[in-house]
mmCIF file as Biopython writes it, N, C-alpha, C and O atoms, coordinates in Angstrom:
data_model
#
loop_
_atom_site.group_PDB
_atom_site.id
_atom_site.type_symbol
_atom_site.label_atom_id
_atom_site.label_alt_id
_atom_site.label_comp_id
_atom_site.label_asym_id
_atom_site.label_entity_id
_atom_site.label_seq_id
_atom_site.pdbx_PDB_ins_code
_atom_site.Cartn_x
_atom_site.Cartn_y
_atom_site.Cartn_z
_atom_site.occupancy
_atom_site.B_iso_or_equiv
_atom_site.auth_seq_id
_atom_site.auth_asym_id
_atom_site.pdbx_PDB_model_num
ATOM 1   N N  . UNK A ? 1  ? 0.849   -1.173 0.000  1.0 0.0 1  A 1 
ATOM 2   C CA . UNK A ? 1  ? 0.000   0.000  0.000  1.0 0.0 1  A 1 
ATOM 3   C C  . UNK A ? 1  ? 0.894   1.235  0.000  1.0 0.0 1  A 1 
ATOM 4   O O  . UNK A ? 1  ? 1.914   1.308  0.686  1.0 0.0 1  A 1 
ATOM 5   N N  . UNK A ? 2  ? 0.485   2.142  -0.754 1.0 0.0 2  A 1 
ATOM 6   C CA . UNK A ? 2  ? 1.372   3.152  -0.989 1.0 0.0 2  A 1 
ATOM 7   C C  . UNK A ? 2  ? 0.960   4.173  0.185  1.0 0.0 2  A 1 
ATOM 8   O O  . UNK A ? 2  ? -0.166  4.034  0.664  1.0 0.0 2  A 1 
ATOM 9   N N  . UNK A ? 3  ? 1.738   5.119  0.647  1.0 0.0 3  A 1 
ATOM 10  C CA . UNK A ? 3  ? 1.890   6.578  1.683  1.0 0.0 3  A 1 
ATOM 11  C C  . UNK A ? 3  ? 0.311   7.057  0.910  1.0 0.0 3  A 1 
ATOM 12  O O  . UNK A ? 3  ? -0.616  7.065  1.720  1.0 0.0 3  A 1 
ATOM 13  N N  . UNK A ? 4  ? -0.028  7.403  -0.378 1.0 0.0 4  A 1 
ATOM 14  C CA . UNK A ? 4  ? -0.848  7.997  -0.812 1.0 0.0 4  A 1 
ATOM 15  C C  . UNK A ? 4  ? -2.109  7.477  -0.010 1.0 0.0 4  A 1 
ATOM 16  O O  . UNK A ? 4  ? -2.830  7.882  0.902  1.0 0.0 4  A 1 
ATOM 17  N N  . UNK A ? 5  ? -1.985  6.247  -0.915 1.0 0.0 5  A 1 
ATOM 18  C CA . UNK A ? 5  ? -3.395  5.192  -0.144 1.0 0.0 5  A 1 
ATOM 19  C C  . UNK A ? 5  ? -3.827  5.400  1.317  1.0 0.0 5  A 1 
ATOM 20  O O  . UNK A ? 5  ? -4.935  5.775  1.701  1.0 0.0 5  A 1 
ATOM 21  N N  . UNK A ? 6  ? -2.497  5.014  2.237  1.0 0.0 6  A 1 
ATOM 22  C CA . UNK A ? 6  ? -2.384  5.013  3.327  1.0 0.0 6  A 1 
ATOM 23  C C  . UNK A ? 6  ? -3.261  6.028  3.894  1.0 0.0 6  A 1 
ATOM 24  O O  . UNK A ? 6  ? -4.258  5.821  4.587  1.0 0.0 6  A 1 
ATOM 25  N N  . UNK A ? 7  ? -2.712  7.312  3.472  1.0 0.0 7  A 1 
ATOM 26  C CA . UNK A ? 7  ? -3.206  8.884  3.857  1.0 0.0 7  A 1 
ATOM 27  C C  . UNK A ? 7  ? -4.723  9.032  3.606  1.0 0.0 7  A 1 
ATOM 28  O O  . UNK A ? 7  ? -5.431  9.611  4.430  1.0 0.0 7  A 1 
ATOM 29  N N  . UNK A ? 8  ? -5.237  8.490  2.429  1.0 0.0 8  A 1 
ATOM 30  C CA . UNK A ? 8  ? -6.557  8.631  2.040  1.0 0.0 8  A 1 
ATOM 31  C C  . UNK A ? 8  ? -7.169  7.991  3.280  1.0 0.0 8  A 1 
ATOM 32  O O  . UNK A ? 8  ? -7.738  8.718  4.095  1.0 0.0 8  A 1 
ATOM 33  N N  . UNK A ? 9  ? -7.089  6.688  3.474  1.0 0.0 9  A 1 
ATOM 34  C CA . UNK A ? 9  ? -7.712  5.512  4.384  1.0 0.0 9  A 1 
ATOM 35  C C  . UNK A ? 9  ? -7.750  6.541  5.650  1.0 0.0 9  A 1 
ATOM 36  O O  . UNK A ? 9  ? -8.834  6.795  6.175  1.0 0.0 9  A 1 
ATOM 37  N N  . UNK A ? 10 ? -6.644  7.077  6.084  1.0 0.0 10 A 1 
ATOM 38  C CA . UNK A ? 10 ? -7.157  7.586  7.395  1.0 0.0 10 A 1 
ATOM 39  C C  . UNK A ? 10 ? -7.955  8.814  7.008  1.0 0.0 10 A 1 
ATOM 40  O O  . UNK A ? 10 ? -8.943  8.866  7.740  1.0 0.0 10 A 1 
ATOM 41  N N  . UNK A ? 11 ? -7.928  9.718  6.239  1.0 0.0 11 A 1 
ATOM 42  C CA . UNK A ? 11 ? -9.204  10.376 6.162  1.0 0.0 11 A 1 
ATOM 43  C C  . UNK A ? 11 ? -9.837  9.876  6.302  1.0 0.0 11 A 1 
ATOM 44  O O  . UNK A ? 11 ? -10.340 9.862  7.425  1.0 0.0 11 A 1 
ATOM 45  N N  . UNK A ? 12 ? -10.294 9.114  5.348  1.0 0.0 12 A 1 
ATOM 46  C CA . UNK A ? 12 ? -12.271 8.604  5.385  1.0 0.0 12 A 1 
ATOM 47  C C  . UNK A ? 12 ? -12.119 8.194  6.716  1.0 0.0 12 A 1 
ATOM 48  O O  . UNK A ? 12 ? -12.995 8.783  7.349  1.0 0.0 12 A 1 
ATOM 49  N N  . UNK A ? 13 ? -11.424 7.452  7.503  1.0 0.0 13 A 1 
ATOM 50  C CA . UNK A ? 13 ? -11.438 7.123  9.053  1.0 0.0 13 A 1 
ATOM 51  C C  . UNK A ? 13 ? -12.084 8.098  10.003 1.0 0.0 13 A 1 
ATOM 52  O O  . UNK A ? 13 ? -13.025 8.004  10.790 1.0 0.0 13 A 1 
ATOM 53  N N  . UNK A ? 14 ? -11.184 9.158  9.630  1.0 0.0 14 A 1 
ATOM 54  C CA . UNK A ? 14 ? -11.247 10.341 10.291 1.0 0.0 14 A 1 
ATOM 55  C C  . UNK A ? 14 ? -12.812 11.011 10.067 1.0 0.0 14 A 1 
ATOM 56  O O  . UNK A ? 14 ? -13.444 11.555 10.973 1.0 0.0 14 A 1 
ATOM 57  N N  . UNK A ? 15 ? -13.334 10.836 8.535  1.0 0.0 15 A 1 
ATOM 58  C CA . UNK A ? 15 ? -14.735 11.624 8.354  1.0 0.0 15 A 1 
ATOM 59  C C  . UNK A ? 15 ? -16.057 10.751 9.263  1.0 0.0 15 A 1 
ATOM 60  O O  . UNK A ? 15 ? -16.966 11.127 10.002 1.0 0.0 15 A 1 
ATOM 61  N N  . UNK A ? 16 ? -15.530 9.251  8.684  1.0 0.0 16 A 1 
ATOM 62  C CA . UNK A ? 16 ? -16.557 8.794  9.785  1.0 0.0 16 A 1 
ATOM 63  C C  . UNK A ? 16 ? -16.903 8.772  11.126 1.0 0.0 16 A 1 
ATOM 64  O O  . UNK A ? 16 ? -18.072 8.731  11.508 1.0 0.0 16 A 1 
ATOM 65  N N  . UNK A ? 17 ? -15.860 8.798  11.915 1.0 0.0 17 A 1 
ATOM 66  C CA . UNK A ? 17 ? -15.749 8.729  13.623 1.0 0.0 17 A 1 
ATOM 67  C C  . UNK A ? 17 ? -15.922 10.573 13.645 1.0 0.0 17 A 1 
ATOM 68  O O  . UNK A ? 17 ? -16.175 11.112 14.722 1.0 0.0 17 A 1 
ATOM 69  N N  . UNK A ? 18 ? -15.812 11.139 12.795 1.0 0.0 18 A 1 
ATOM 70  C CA . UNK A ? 18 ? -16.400 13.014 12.989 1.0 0.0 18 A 1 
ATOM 71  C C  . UNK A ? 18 ? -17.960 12.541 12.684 1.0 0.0 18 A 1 
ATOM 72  O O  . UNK A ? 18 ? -18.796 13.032 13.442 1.0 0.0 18 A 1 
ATOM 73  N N  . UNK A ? 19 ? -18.306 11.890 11.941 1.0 0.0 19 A 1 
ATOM 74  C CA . UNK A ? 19 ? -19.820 11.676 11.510 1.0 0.0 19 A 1 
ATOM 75  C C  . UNK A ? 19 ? -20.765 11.256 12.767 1.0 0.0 19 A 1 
ATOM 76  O O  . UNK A ? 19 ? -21.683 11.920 13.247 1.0 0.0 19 A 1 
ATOM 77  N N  . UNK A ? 20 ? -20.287 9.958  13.176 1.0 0.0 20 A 1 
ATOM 78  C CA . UNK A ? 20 ? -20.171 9.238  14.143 1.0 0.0 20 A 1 
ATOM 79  C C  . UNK A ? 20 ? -20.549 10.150 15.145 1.0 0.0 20 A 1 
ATOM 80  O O  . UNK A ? 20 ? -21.712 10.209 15.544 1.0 0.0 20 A 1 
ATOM 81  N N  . UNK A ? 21 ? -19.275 11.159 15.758 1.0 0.0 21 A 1 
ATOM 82  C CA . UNK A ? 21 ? -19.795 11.890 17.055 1.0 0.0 21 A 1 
ATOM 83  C C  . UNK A ? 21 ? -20.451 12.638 16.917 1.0 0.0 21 A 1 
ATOM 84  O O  . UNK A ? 21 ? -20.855 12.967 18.032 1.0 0.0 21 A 1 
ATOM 85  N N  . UNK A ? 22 ? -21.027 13.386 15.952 1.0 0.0 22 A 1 
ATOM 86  C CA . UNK A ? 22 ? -21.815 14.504 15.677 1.0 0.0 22 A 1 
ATOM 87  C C  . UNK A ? 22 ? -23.434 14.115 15.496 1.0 0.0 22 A 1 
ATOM 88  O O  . UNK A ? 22 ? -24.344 14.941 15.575 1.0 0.0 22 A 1 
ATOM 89  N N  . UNK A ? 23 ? -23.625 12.506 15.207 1.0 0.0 23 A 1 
ATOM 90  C CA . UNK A ? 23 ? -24.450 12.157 15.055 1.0 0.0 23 A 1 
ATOM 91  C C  . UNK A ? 23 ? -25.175 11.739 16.707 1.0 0.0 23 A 1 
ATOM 92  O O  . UNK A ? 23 ? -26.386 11.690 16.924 1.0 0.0 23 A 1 
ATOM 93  N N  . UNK A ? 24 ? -24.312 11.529 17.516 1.0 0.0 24 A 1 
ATOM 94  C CA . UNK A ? 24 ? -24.088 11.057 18.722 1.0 0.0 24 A 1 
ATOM 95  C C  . UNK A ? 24 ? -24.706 12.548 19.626 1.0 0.0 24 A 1 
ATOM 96  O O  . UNK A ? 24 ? -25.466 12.458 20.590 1.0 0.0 24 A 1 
ATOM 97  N N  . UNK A ? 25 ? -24.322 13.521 19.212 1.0 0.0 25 A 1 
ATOM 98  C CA . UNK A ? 25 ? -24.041 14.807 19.890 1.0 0.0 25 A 1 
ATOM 99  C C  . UNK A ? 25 ? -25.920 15.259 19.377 1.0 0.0 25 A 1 
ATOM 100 O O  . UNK A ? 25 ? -26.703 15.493 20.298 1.0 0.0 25 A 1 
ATOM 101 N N  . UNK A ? 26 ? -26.267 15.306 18.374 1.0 0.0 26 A 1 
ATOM 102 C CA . UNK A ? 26 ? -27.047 15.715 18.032 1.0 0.0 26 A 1 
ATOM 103 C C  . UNK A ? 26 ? -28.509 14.656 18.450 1.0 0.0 26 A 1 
ATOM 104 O O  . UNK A ? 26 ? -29.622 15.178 18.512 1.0 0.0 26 A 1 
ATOM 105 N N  . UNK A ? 27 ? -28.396 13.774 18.603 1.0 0.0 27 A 1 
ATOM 106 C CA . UNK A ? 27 ? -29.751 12.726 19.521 1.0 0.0 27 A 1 
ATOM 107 C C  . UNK A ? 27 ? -29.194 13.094 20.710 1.0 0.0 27 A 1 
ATOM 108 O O  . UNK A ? 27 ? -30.139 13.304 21.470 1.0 0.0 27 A 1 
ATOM 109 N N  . UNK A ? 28 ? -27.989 13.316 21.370 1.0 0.0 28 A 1 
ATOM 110 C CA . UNK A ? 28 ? -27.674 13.567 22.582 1.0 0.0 28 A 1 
ATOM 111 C C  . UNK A ? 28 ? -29.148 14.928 23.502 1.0 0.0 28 A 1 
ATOM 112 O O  . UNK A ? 28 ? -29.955 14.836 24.426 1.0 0.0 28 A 1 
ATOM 113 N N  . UNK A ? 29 ? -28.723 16.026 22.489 1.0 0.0 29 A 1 
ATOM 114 C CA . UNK A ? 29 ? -29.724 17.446 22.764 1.0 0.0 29 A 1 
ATOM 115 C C  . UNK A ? 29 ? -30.993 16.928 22.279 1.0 0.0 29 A 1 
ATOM 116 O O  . UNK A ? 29 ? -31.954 16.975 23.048 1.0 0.0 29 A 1 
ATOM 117 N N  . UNK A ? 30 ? -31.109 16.531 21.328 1.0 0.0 30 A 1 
ATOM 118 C CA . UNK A ? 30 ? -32.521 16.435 20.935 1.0 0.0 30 A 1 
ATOM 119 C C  . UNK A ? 30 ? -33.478 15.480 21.760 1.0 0.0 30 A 1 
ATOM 120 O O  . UNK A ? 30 ? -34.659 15.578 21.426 1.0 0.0 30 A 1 
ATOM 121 N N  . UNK A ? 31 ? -33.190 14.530 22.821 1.0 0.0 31 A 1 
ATOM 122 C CA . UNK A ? 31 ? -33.936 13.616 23.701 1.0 0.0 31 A 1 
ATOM 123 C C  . UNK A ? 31 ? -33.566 14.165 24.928 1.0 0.0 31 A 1 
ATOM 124 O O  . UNK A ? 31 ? -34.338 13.882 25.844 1.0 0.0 31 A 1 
ATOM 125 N N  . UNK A ? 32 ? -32.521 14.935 25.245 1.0 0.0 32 A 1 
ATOM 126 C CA . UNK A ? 32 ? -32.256 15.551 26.563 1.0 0.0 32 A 1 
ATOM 127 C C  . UNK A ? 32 ? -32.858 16.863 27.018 1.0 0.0 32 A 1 
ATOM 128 O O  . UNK A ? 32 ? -33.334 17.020 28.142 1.0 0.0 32 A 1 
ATOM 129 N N  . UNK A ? 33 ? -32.806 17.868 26.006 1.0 0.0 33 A 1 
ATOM 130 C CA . UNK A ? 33 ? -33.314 18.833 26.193 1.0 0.0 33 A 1 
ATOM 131 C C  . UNK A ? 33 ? -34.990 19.180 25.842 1.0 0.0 33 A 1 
ATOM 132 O O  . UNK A ? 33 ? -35.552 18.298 25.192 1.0 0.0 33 A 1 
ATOM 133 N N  . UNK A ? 34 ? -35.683 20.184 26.156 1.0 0.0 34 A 1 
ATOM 134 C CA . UNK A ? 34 ? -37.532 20.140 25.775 1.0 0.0 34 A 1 
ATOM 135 C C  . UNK A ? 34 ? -36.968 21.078 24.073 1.0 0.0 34 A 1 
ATOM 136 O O  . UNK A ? 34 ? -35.961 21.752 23.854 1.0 0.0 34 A 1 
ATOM 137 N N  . UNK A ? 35 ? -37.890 20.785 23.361 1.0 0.0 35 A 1 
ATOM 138 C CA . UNK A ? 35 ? -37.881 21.309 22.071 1.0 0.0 35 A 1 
ATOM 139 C C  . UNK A ? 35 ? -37.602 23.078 22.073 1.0 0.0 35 A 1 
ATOM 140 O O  . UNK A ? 35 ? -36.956 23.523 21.124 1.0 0.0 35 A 1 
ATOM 141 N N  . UNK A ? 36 ? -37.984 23.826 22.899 1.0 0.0 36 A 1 
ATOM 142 C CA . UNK A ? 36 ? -37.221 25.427 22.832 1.0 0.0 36 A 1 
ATOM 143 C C  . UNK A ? 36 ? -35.897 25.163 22.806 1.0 0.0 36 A 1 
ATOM 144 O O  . UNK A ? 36 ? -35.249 25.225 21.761 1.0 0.0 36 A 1 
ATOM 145 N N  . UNK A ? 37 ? -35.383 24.847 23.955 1.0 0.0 37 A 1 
ATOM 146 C CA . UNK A ? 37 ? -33.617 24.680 24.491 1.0 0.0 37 A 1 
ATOM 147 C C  . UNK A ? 37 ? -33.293 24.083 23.462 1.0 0.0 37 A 1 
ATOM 148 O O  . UNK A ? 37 ? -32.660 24.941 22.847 1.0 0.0 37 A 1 
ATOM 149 N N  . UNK A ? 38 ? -33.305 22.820 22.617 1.0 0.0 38 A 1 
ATOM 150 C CA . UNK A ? 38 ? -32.852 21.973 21.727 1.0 0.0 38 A 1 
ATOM 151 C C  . UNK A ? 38 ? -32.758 23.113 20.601 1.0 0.0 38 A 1 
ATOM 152 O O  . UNK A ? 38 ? -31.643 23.624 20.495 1.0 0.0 38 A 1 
ATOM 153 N N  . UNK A ? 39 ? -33.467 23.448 19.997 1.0 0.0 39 A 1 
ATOM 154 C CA . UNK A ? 39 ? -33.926 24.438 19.252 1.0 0.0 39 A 1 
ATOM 155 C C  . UNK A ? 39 ? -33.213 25.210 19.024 1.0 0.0 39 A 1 
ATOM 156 O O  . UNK A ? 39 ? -32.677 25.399 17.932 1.0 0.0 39 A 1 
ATOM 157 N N  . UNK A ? 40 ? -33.005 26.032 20.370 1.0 0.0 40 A 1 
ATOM 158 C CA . UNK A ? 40 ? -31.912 27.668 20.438 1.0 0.0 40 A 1 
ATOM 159 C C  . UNK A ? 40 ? -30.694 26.780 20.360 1.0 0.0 40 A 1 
ATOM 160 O O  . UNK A ? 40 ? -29.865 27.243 19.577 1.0 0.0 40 A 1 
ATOM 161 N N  . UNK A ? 41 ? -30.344 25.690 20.909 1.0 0.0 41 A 1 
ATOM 162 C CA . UNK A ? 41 ? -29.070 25.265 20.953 1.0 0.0 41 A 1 
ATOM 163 C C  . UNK A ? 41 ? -28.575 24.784 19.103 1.0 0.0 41 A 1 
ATOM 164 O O  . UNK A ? 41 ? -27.406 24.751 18.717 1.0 0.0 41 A 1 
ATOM 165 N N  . UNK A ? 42 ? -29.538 24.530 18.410 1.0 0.0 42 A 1 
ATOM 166 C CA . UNK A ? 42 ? -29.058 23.852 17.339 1.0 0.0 42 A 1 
ATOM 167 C C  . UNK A ? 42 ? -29.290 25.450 16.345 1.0 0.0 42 A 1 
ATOM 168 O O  . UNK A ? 42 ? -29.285 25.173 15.146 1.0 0.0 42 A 1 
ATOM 169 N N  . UNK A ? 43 ? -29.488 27.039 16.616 1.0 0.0 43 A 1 
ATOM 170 C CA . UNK A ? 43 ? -29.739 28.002 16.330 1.0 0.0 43 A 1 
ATOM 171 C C  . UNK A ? 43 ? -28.198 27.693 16.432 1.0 0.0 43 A 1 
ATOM 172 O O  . UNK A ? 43 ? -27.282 27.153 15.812 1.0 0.0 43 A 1 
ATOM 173 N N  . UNK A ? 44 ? -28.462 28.327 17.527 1.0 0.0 44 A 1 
ATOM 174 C CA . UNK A ? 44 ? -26.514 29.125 17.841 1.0 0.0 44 A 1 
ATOM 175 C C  . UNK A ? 44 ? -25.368 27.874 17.360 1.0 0.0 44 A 1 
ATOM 176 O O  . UNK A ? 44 ? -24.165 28.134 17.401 1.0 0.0 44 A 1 
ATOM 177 N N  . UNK A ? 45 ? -25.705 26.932 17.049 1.0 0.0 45 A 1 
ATOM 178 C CA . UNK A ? 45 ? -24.730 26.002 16.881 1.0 0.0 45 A 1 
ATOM 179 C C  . UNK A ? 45 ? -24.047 26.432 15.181 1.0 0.0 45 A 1 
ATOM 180 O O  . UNK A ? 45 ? -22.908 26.766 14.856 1.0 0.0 45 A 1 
ATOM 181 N N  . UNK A ? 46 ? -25.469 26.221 14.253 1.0 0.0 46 A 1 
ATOM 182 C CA . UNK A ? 46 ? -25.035 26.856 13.161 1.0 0.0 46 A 1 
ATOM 183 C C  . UNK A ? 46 ? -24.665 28.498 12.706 1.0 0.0 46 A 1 
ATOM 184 O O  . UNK A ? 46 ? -24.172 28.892 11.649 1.0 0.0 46 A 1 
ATOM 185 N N  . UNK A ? 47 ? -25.026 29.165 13.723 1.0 0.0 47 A 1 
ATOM 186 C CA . UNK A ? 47 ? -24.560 30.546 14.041 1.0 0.0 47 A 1 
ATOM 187 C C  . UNK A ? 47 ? -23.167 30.139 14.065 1.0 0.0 47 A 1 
ATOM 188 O O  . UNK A ? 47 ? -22.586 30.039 12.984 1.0 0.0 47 A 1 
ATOM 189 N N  . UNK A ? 48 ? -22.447 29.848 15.323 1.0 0.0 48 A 1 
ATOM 190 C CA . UNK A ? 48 ? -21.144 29.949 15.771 1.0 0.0 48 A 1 
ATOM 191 C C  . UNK A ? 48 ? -20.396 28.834 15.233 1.0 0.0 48 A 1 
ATOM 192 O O  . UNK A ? 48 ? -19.253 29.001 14.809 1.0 0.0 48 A 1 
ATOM 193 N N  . UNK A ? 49 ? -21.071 27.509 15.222 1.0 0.0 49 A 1 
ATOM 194 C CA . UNK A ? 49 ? -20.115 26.579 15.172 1.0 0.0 49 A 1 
ATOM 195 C C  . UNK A ? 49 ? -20.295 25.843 15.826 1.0 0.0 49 A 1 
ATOM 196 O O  . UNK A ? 49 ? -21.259 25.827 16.591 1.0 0.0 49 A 1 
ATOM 197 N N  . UNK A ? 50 ? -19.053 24.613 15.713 1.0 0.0 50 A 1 
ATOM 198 C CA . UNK A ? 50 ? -19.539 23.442 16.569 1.0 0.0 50 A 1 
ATOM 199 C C  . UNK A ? 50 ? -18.552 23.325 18.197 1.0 0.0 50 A 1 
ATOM 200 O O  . UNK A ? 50 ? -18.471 22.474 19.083 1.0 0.0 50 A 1 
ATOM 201 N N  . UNK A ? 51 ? -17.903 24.727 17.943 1.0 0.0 51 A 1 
ATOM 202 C CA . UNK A ? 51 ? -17.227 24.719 19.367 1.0 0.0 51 A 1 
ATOM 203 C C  . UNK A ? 51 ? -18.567 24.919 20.754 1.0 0.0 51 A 1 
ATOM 204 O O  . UNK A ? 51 ? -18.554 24.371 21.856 1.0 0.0 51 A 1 
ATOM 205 N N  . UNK A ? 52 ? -19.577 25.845 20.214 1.0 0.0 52 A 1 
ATOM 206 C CA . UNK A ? 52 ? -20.829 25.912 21.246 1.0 0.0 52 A 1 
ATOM 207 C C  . UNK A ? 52 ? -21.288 24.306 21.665 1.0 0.0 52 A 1 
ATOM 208 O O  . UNK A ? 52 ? -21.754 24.139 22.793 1.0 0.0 52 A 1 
ATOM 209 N N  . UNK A ? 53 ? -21.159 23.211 20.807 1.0 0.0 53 A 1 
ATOM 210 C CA . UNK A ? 53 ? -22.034 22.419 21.115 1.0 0.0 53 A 1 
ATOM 211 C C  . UNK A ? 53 ? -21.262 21.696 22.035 1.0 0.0 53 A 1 
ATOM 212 O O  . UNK A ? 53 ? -22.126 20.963 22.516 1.0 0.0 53 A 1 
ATOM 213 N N  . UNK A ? 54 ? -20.173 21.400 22.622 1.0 0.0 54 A 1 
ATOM 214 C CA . UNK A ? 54 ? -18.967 21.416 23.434 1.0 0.0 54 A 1 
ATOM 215 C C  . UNK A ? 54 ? -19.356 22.244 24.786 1.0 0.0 54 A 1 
ATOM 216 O O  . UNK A ? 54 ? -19.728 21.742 25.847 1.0 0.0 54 A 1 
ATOM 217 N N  . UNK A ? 55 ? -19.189 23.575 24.512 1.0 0.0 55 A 1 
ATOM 218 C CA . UNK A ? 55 ? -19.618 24.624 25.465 1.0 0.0 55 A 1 
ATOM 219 C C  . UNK A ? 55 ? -20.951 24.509 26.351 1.0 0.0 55 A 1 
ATOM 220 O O  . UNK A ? 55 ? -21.188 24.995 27.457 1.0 0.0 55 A 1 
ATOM 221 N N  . UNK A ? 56 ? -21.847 23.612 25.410 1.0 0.0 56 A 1 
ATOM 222 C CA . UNK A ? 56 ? -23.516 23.463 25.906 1.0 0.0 56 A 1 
ATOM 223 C C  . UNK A ? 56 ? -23.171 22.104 27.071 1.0 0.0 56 A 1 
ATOM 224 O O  . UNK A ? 56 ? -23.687 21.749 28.131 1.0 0.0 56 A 1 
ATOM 225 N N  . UNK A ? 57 ? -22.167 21.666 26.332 1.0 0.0 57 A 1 
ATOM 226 C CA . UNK A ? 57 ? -22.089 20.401 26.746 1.0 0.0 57 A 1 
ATOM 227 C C  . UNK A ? 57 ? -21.354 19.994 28.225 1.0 0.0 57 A 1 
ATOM 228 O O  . UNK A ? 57 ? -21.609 19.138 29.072 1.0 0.0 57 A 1 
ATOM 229 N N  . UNK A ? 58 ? -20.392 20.964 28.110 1.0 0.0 58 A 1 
ATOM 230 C CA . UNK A ? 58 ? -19.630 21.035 29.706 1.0 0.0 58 A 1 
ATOM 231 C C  . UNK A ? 58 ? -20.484 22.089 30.497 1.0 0.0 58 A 1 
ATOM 232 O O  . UNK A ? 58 ? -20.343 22.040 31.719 1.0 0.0 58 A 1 
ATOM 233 N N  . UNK A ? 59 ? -21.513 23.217 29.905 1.0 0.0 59 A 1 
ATOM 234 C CA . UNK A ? 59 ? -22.445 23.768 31.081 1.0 0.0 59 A 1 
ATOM 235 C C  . UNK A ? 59 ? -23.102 23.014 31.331 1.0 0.0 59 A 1 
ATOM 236 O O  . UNK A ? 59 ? -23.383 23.134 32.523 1.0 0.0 59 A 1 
ATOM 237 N N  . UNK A ? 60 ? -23.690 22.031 30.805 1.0 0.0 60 A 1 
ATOM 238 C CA . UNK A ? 60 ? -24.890 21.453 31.151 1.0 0.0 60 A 1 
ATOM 239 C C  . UNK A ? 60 ? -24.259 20.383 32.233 1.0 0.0 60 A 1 
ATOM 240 O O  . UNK A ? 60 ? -24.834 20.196 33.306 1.0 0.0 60 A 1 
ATOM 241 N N  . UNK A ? 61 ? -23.228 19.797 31.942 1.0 0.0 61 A 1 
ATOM 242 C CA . UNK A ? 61 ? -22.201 19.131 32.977 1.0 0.0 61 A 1 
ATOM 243 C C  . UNK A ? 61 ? -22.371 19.372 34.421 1.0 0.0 61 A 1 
ATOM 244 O O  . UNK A ? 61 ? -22.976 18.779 35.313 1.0 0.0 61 A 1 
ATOM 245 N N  . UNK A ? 62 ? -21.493 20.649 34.353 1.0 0.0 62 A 1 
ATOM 246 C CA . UNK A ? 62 ? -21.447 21.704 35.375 1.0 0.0 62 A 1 
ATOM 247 C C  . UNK A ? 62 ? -22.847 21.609 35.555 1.0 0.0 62 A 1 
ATOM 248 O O  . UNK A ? 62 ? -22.731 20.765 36.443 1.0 0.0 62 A 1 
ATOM 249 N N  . UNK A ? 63 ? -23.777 21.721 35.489 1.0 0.0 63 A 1 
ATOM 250 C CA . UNK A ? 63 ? -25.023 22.435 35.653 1.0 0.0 63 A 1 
ATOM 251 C C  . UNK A ? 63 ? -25.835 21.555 37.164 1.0 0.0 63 A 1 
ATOM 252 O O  . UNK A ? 63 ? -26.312 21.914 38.240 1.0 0.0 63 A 1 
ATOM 253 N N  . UNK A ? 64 ? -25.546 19.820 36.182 1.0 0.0 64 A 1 
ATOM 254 C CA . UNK A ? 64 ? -26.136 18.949 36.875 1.0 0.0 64 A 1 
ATOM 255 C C  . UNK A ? 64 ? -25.177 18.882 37.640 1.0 0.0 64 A 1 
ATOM 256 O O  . UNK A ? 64 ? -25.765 18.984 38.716 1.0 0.0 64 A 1 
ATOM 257 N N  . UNK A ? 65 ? -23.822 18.757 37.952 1.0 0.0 65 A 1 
ATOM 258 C CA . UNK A ? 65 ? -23.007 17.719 38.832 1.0 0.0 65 A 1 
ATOM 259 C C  . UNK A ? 65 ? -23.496 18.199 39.908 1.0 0.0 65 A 1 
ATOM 260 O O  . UNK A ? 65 ? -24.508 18.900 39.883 1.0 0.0 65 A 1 
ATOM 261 N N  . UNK A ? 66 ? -22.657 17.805 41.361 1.0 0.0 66 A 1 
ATOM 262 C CA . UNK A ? 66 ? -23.626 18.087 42.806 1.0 0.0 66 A 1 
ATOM 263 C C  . UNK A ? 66 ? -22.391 19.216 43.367 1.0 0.0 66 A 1 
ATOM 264 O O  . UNK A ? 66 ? -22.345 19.703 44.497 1.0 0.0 66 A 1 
ATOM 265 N N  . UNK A ? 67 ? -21.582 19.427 42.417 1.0 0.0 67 A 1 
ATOM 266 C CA . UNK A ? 67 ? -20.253 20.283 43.114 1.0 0.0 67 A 1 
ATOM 267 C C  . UNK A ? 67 ? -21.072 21.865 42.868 1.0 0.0 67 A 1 
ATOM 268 O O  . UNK A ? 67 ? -20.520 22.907 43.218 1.0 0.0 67 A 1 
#
């Protein structure tokens, strides 16, 4: 197998396990949160990006833990 090949293979690796968590992330809000919150969260997500959905994700953390 050539370096070329090689390099390709881990992309597509790489696109699926990104597919994978995003798909993960997104039933995550949508069964956790009530349909407003889910809503504004998947607003601002394509507003800003997918660093918010991270950000939603360690407040909401924080939010519940008992500390």
């Amino acid at each position: 197998m050539s370096f070329a090949a090689l390099c390709g293979n881990f992309q597509l690796w790489l696109l699926v396990i990104v597919f994978a968590v995003f798909n993960r992330i997104f039933t995550l809000y949508a069964k956790a949160l009530s349909l407003d919150v889910a809503s504004r969260v998947w607003d601002v997500f394509f507003r800003d990006g997918e660093e918010f959905l991270f950000r939603t994700a360690i407040g909401a953390v924080l939010k519940l833990s008992l500390f």
